[in-house]
C-alpha beads as a LAMMPS data file, in Angstrom:
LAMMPS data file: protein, C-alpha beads

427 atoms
426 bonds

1 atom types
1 bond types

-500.0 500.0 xlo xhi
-500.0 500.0 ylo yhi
-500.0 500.0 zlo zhi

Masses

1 110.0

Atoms # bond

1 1 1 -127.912 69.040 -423.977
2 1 1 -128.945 72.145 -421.973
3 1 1 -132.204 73.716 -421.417
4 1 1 -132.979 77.517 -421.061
5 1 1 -135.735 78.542 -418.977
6 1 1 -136.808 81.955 -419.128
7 1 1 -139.039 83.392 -416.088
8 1 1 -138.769 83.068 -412.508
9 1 1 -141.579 82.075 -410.736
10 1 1 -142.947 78.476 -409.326
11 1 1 -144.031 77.419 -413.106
12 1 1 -140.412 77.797 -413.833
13 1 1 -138.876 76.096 -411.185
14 1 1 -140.769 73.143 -411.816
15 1 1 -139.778 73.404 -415.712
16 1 1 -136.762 73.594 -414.551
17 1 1 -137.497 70.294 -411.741
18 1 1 -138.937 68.108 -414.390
19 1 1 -136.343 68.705 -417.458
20 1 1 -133.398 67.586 -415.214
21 1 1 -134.942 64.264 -414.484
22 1 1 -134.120 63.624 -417.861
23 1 1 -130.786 61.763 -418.355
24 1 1 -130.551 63.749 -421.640
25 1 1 -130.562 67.028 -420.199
26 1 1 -126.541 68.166 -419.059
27 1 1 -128.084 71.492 -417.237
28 1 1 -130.519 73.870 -417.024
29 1 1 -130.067 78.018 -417.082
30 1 1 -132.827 79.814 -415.895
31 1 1 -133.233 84.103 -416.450
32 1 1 -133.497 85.387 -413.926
33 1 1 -134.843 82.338 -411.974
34 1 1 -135.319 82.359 -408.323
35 1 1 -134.161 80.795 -405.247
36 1 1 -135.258 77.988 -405.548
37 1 1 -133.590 77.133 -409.497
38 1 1 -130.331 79.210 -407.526
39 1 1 -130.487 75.920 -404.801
40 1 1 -130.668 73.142 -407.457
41 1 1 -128.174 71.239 -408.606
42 1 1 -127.519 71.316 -412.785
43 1 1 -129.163 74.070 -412.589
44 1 1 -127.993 78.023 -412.931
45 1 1 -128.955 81.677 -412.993
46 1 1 -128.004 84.244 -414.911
47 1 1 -129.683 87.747 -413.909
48 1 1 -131.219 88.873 -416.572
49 1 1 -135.256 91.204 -417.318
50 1 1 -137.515 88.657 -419.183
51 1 1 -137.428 91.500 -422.241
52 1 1 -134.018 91.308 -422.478
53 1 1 -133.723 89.859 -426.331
54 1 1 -130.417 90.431 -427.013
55 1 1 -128.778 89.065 -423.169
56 1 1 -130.860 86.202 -423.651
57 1 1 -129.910 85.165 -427.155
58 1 1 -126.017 85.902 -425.611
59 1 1 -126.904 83.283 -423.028
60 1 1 -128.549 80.672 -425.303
61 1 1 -125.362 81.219 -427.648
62 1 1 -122.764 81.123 -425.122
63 1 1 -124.094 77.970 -423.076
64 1 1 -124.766 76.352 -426.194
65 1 1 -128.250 76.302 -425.436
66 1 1 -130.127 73.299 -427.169
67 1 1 -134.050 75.316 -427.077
68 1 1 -135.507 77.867 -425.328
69 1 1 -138.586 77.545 -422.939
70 1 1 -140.899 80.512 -422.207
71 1 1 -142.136 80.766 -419.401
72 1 1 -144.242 84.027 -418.797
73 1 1 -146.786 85.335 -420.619
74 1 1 -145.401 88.828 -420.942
75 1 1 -142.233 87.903 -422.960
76 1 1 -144.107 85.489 -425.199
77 1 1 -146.767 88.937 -426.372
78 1 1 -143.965 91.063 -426.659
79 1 1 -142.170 88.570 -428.993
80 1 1 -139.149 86.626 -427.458
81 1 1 -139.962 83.836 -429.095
82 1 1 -139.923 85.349 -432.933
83 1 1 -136.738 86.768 -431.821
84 1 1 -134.788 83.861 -431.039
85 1 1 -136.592 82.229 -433.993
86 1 1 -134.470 84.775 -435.992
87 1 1 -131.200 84.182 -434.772
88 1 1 -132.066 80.437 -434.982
89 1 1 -132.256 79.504 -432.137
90 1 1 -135.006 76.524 -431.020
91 1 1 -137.936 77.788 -428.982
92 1 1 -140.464 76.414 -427.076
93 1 1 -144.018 78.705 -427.153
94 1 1 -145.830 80.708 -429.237
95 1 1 -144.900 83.632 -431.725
96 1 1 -146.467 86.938 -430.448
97 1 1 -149.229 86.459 -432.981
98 1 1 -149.925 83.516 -431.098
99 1 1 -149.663 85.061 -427.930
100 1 1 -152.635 87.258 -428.559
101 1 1 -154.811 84.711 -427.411
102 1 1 -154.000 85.830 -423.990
103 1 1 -152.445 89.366 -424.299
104 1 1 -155.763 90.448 -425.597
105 1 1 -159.137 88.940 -424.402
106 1 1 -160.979 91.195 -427.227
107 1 1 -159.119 89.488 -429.851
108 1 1 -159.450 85.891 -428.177
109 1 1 -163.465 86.891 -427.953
110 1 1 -163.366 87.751 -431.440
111 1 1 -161.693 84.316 -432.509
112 1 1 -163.891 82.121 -430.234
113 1 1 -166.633 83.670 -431.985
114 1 1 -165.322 83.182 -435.363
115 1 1 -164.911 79.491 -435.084
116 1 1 -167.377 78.340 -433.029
117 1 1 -166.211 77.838 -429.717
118 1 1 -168.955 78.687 -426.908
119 1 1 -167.809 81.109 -424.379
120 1 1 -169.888 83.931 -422.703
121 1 1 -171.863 86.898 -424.408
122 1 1 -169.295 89.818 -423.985
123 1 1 -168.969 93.378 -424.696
124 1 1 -165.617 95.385 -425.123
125 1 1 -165.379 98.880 -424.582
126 1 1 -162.764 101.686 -424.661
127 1 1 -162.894 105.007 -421.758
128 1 1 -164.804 106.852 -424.291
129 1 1 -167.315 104.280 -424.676
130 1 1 -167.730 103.870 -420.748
131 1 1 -171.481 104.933 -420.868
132 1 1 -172.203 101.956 -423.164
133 1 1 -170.011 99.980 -421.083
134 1 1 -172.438 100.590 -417.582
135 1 1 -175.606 100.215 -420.065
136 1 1 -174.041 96.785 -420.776
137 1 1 -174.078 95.836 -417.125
138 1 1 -177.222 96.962 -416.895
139 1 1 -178.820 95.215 -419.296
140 1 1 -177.183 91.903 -418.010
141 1 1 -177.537 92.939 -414.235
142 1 1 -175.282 91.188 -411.493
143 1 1 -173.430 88.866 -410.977
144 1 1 -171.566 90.196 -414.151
145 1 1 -167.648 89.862 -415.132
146 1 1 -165.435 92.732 -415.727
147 1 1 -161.698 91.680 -417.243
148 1 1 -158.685 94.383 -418.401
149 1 1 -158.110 93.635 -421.755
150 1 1 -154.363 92.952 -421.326
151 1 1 -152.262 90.927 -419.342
152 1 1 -152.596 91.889 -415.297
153 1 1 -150.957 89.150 -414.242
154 1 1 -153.835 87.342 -413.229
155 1 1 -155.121 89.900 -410.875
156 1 1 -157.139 92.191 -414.066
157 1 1 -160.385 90.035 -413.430
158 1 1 -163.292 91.252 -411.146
159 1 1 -166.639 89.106 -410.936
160 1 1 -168.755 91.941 -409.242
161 1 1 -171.867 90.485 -406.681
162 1 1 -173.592 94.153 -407.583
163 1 1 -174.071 96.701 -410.927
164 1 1 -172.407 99.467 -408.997
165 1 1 -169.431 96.936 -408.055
166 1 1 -168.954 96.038 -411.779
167 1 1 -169.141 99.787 -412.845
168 1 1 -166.495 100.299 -410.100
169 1 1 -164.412 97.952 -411.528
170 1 1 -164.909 99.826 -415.009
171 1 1 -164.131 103.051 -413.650
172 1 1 -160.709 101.568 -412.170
173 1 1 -159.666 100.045 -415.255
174 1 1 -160.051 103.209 -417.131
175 1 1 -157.976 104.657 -414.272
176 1 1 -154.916 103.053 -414.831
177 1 1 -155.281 100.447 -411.703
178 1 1 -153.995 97.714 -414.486
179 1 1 -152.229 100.446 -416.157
180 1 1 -152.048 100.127 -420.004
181 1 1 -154.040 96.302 -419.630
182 1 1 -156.817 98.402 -418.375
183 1 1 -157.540 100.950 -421.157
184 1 1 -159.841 98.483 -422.816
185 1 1 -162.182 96.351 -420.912
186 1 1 -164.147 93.292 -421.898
187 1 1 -167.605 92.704 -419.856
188 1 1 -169.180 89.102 -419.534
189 1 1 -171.873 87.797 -418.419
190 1 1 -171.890 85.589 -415.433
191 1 1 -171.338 81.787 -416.363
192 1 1 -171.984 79.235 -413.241
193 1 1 -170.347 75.878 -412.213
194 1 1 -166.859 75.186 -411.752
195 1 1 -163.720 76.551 -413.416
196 1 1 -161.286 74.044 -414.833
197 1 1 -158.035 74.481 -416.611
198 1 1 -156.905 72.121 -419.716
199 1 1 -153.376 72.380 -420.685
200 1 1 -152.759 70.637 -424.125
201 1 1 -149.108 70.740 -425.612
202 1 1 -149.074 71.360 -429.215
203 1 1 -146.958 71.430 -432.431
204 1 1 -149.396 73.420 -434.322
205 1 1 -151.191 70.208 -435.993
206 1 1 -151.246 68.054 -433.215
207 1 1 -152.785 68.279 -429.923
208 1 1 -151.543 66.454 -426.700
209 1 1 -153.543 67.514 -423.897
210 1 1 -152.674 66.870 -420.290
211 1 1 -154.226 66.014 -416.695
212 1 1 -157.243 68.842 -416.385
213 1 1 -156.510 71.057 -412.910
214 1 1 -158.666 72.915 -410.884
215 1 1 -157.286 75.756 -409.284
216 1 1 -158.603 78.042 -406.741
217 1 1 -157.945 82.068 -407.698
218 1 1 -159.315 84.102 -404.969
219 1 1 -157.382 85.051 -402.247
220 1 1 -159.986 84.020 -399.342
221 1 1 -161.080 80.832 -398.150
222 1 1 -164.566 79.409 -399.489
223 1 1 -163.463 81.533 -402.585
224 1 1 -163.998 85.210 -401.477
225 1 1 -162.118 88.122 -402.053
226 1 1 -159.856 89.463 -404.816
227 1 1 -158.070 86.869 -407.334
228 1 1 -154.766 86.490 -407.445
229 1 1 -152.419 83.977 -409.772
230 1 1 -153.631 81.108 -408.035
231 1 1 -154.045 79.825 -404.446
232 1 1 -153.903 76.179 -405.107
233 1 1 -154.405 73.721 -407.284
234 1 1 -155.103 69.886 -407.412
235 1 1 -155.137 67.341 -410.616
236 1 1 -155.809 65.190 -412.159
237 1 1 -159.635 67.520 -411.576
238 1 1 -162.486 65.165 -411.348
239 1 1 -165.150 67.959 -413.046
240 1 1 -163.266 67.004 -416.425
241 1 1 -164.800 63.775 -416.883
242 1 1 -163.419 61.635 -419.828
243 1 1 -166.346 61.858 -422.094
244 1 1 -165.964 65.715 -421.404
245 1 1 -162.461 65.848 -422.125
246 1 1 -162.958 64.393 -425.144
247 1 1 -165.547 66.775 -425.953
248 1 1 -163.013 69.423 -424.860
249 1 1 -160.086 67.861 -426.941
250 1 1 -162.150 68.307 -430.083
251 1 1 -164.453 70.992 -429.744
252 1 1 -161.958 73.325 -428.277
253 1 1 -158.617 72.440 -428.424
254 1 1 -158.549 71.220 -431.911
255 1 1 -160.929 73.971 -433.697
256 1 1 -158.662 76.383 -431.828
257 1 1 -155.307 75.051 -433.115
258 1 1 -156.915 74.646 -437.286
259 1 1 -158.726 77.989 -436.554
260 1 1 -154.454 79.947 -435.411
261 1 1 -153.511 77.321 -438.975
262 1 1 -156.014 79.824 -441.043
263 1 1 -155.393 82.774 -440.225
264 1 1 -151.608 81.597 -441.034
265 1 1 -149.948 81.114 -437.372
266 1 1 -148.054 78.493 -436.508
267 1 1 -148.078 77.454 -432.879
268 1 1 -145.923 76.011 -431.223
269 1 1 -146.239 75.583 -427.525
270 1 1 -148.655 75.259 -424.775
271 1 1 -152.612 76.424 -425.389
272 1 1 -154.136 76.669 -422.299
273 1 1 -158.056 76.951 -422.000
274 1 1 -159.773 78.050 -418.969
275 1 1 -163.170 76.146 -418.499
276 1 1 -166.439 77.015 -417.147
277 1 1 -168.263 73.733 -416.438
278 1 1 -171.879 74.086 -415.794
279 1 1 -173.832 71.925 -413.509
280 1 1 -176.031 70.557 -416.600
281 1 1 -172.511 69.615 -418.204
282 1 1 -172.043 72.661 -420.748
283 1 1 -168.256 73.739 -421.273
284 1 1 -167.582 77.202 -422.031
285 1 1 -164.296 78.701 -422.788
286 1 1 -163.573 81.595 -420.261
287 1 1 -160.655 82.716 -421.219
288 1 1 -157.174 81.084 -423.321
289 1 1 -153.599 81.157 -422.154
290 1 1 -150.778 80.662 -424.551
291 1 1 -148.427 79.126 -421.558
292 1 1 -148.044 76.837 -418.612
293 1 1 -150.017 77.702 -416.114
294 1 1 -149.166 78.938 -412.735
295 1 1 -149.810 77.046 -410.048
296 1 1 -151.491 74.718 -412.434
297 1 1 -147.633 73.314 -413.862
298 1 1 -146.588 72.655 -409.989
299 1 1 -149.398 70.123 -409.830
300 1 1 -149.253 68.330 -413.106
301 1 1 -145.542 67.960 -413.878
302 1 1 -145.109 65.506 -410.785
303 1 1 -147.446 63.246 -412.177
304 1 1 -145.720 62.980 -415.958
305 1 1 -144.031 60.109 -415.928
306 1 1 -143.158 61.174 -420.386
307 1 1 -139.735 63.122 -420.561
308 1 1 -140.903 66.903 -421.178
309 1 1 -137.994 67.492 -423.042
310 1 1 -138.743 65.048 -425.556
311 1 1 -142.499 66.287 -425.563
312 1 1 -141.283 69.710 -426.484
313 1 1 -138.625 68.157 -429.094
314 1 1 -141.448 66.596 -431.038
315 1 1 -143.469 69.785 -431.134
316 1 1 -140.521 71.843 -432.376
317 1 1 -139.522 69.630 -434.240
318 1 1 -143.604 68.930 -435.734
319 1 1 -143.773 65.088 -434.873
320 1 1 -145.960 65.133 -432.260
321 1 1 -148.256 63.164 -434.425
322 1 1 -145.979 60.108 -434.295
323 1 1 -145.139 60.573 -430.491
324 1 1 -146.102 58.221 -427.954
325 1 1 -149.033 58.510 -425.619
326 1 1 -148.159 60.724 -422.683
327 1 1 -147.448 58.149 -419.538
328 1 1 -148.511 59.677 -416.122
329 1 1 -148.362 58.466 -412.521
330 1 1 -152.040 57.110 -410.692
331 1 1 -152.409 58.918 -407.886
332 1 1 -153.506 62.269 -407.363
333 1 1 -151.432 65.830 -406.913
334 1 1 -151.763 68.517 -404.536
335 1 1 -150.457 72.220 -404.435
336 1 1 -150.793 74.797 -401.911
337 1 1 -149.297 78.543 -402.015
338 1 1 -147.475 80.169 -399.692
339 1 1 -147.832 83.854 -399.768
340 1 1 -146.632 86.730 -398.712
341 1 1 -148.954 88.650 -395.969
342 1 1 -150.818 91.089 -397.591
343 1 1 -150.894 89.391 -400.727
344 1 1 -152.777 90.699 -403.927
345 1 1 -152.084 94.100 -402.387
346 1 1 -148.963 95.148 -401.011
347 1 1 -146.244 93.166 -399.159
348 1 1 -142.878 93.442 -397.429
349 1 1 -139.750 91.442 -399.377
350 1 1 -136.777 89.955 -397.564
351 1 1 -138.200 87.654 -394.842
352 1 1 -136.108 84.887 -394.044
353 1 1 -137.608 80.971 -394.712
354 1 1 -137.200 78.261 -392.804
355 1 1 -138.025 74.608 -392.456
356 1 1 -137.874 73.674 -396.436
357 1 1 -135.473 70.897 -395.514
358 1 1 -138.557 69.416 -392.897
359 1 1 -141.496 69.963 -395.680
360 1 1 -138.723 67.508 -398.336
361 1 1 -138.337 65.377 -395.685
362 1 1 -142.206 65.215 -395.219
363 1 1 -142.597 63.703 -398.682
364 1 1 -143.218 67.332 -400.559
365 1 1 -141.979 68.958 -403.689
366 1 1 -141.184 72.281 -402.611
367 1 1 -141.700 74.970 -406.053
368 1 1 -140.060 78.687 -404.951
369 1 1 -141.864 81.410 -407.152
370 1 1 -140.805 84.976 -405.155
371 1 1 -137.806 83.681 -403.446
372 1 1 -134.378 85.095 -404.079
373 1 1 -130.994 83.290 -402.802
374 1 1 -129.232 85.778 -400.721
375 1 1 -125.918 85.292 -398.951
376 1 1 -126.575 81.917 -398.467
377 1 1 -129.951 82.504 -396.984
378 1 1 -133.319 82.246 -398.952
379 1 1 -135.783 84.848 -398.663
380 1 1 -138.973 85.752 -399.837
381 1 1 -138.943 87.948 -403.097
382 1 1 -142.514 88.644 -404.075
383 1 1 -146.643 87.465 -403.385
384 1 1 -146.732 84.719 -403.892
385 1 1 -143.529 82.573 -402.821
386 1 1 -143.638 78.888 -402.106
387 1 1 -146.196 76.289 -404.384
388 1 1 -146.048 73.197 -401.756
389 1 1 -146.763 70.152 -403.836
390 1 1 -147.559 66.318 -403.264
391 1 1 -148.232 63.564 -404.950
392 1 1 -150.783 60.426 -403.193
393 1 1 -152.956 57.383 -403.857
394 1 1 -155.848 60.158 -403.993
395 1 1 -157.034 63.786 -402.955
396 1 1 -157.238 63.126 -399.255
397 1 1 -154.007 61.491 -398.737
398 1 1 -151.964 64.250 -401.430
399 1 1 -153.768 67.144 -398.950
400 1 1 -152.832 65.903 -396.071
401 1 1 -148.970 65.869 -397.486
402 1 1 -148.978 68.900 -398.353
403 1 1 -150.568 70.585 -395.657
404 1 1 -147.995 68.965 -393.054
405 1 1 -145.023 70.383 -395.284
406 1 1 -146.975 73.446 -395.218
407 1 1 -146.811 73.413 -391.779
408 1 1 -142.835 72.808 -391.501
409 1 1 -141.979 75.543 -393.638
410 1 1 -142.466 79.218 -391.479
411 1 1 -141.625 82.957 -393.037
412 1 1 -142.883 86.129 -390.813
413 1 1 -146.428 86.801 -392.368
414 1 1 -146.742 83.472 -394.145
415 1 1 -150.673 83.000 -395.481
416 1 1 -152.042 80.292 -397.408
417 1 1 -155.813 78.986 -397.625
418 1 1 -156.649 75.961 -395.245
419 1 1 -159.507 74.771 -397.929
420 1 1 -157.563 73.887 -401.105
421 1 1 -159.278 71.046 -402.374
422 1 1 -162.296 71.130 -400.541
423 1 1 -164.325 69.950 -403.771
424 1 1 -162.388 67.148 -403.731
425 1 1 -161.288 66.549 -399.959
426 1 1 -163.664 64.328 -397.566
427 1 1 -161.172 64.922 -394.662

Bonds

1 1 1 2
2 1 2 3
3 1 3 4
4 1 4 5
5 1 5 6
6 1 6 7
7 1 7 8
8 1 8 9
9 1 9 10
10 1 10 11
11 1 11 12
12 1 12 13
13 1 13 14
14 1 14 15
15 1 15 16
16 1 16 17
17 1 17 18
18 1 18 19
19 1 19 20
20 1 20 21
21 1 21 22
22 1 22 23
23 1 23 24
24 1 24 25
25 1 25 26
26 1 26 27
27 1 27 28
28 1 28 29
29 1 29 30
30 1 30 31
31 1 31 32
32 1 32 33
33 1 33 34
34 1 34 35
35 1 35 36
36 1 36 37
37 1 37 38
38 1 38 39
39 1 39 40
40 1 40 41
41 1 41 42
42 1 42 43
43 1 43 44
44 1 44 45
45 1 45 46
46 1 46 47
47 1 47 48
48 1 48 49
49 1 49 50
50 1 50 51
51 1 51 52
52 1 52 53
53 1 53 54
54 1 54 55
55 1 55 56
56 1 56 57
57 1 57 58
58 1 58 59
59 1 59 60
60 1 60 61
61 1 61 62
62 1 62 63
63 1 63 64
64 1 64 65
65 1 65 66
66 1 66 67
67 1 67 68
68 1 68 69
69 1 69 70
70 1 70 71
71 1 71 72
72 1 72 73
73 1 73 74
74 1 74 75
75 1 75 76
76 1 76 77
77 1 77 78
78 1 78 79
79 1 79 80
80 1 80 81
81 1 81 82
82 1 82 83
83 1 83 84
84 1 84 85
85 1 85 86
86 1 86 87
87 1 87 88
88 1 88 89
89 1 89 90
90 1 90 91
91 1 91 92
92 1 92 93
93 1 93 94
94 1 94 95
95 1 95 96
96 1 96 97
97 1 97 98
98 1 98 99
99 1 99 100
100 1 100 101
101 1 101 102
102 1 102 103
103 1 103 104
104 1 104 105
105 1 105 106
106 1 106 107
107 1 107 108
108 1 108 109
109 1 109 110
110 1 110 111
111 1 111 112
112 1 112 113
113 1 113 114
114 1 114 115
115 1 115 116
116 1 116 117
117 1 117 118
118 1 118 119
119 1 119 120
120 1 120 121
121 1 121 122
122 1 122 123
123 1 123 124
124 1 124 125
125 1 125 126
126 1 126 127
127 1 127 128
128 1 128 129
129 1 129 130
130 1 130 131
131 1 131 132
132 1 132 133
133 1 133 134
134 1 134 135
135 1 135 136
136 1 136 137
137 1 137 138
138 1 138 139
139 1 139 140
140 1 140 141
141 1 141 142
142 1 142 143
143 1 143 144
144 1 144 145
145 1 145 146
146 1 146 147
147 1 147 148
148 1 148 149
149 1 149 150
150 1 150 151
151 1 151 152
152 1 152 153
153 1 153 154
154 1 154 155
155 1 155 156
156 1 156 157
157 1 157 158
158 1 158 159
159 1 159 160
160 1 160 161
161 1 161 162
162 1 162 163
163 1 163 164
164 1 164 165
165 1 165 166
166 1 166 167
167 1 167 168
168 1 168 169
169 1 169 170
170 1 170 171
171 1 171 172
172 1 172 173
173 1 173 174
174 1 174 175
175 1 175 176
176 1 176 177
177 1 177 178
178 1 178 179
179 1 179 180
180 1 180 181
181 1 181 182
182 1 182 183
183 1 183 184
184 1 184 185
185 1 185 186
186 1 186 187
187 1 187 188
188 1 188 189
189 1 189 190
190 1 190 191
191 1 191 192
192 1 192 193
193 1 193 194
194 1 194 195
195 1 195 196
196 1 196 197
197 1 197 198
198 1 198 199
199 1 199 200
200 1 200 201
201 1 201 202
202 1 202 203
203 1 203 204
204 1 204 205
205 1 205 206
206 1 206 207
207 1 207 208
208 1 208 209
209 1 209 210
210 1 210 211
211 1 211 212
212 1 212 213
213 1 213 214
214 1 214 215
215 1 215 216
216 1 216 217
217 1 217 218
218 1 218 219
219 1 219 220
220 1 220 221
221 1 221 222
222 1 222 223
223 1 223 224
224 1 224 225
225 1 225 226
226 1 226 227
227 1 227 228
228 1 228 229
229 1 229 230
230 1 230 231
231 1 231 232
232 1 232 233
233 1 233 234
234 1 234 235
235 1 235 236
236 1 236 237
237 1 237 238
238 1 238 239
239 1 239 240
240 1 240 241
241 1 241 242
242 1 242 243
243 1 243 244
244 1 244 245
245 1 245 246
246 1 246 247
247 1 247 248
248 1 248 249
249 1 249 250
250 1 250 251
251 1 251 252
252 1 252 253
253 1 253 254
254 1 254 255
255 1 255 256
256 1 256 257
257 1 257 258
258 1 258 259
259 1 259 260
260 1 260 261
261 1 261 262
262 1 262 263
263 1 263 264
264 1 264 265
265 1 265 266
266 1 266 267
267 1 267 268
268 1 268 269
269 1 269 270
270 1 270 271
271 1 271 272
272 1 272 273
273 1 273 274
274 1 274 275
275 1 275 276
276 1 276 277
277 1 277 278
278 1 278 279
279 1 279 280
280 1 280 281
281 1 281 282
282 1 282 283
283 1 283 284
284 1 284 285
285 1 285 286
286 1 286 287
287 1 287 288
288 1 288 289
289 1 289 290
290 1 290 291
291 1 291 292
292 1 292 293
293 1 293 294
294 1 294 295
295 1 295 296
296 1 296 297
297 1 297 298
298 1 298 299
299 1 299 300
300 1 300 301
301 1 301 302
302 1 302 303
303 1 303 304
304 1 304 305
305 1 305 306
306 1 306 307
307 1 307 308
308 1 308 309
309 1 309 310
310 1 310 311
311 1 311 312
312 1 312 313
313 1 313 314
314 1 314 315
315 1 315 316
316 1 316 317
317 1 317 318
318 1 318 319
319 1 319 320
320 1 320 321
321 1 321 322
322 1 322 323
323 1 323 324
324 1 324 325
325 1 325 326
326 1 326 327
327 1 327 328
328 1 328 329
329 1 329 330
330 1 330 331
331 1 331 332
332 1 332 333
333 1 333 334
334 1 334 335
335 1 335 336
336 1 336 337
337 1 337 338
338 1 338 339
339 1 339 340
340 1 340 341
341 1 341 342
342 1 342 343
343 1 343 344
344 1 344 345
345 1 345 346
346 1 346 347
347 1 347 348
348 1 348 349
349 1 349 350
350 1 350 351
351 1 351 352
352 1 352 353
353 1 353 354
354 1 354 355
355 1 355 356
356 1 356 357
357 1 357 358
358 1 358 359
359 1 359 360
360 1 360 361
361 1 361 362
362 1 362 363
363 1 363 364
364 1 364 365
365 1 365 366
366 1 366 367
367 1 367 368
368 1 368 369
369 1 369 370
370 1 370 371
371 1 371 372
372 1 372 373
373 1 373 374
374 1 374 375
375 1 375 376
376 1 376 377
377 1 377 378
378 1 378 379
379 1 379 380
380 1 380 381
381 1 381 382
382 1 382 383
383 1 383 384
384 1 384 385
385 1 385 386
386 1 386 387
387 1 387 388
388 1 388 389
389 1 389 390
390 1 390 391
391 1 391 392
392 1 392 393
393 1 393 394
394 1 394 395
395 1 395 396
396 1 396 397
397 1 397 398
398 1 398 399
399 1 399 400
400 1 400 401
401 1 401 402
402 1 402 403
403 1 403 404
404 1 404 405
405 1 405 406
406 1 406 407
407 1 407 408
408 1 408 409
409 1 409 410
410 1 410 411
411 1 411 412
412 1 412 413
413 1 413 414
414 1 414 415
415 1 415 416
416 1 416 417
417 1 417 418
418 1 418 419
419 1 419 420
420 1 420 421
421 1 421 422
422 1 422 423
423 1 423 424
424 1 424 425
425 1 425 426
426 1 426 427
């Protein structure tokens, strides 16, 4: 059968990666895909915008497309998947009522709070309301969290050191810096300990959660600076203890998937929850994503030994109760991002890379996100554009891969942190 993968960045590529190890999968089409699915073999690219229904249900129809799988968030809120549900075709992620678990944190605040799933004391305000908005940092002082209510791409998030940082970062939103995402803001207060994401697969009854990552979002080494979509990323992440997953699996995961069965939506896909982990051992829920994460997938995909596309089968297909326990490698995984110089803020396109054949040959899965295939020649194609992964007997060893295939691969203004991992790392 044939897959379609819809999206283009590193998450997709390694969708793509992992469903063509299956001997049950003929090929895979990717829209628009990137360089990197453009290089692979079985798999193909058709050009085509993420919100283009109708050329995508063409393409599903015309390569006799067995399911769909959605990659970005933006298609999923805008409701690819309810379309292709209509012209029945299979799909893989949420409806857009779904999706509103991540295209609106206010609503995701809202249901956290209705079923009893901790997360931080929040306020959410509109541009008229900005004076209640700064009396709201205020009264919670600094540190203090200030998130665009819509999707930014992972950049609408500013945890501001000062009150006149956070009001700042008010006054921006309001401005149109996230455009539209940005005309309603949610403010939190500050949570400490460490962030930790929990990917669970899900058929809307059942939950199958996967190996907990830690990814690092800022742009600067030790963690400073803007965030971006993700730096880095490392699994299985050691914070997630087993007890705690367990906790997470239950008190989470499960509450969230009978509290979307209430209110009469049935989900089918990935549900993503964003962890704060305090040093006493509390778990809040930061945030929830209703997709694979980004560069989270890139780190736990190499480590699954189960055939995804028989994981998503059962969930479509609602028998994930009766599936088989997921099988994964030992070891550990590694990813670190390339980017483009100047990277969450403006770049230049169209640099030529070299040396991917030298970072394979070094042992490393090589993930393109903003690469584009261009006569022949790859080049880079947006911020962030390589995820360099690598599997290991443990952190140290999966590092130390990756870094050297980081080190083959060379594109004129190439940055990546040197300190991914360095939780985990003893090197």
């Amino acid at each position: 059968m044939k897959v379609l993968v819809v999206g283009n960045g590193g998450r997709e590529h390694a969708l793509a990666w992992k469903l063509l190890q299956s001997d049950k999968i003929e090929g895979v089409v990717c829209v628009p895909g990137n360089g990197g699915t453009a290089s692979m073999e079985g798999c193909e690219n058709v050009k085509l915008a993420v919100d283009d229904f109708h050329g995508i249900k063409e393409v599903a129809l015309n390569h006799e497309i067995a399911f769909v799988v959605i990659g970005p968030e933006v298609p999923l809120a805008i409701g690819l998947a309810d379309y292709l549900k209509q012209q029945n075709i299979r799909v893989f992620g949420p409806t857009q009522t779904g999706a509103q678990l991540e295209s609106s944190k206010s609503w995701a605040k809202g249901f956290m709070k209705d079923i009893g799933i901790p997360t931080a004391q929040w306020g959410v305000f509109t541009e008229d309301e900005k004076t209640a908005a700064f009396e709201f940092v205020d009264r919670y002082g600094a540190p203090i969290v200030v998130k665009a209510d819509g999707l930014a791409a992972g950049k609408g998030v500013t945890v501001a050191a000062t009150v006149e940082e956070a009001k700042a970062a008010i006054v921006a939103a309001f401005g149109g810096q996230f455009g539209m995402a940005g005309e309603c803001v949610v403010v939190e207060e500050f949570l400490h300990g460490q962030e930790a994401s929990v990917l669970a697969i899900t058929d809307g009854e059942t939950i199958r959660p996967l190996l907990p990552a830690q990814d690092h979002k800022a742009i600067g080494e030790g963690d400073t600076g803007p965030n971006t979509g993700g730096m880095g990323v490392y699994a299985p992440a050691p914070v997630v203890t087993d007890e705690m997953m367990a906790r997470v699996e239950t008190e989470v995961l499960q509450r969230a998937i009978a509290g979307l069965k209430e209110r009469g939506i049935d989900y089918c896909g990935i549900l993503y929850a964003g962890l704060m982990i305090s040093p006493e051992g509390e778990v809040n829920v930061l945030e929830f994503n209703c997709r694979f994460g980004d560069p989270e997938t890139q780190a736990i995909l190499p480590l699954l030994e189960t055939p995804l596309d028989e994981l998503m089968l059962a969930c479509m297909e609602k028998r994930l109760a009766d599936f088989p326990p997921l099988r994964w490698k030992s070891g550990a995984s590694a990813c670190v991002v390339m980017a483009s110089g100047g990277y969450p803020g403006s770049y230049e396109n169209g640099k030529t890379i070299a040396g991917l054949d030298r970072a394979t040959e070094a042992g490393a899965i090589v993930f393109h996100a903003g690469t584009e295939l261009k006569a022949g020649e790859l080049v880079t194609a947006g911020g962030r554009v390589l995820g360099v992964s690598a599997i290991a007997d443990n952190f140290d060893n999966a590092f130390a891969k990756a870094y050297h295939a980081v080190d083959c691969i060379d594109f004129e203004g190439a940055y990546y942190r040197r300190d991914i991992g360095h939780r985990v790392r003893t090197m």
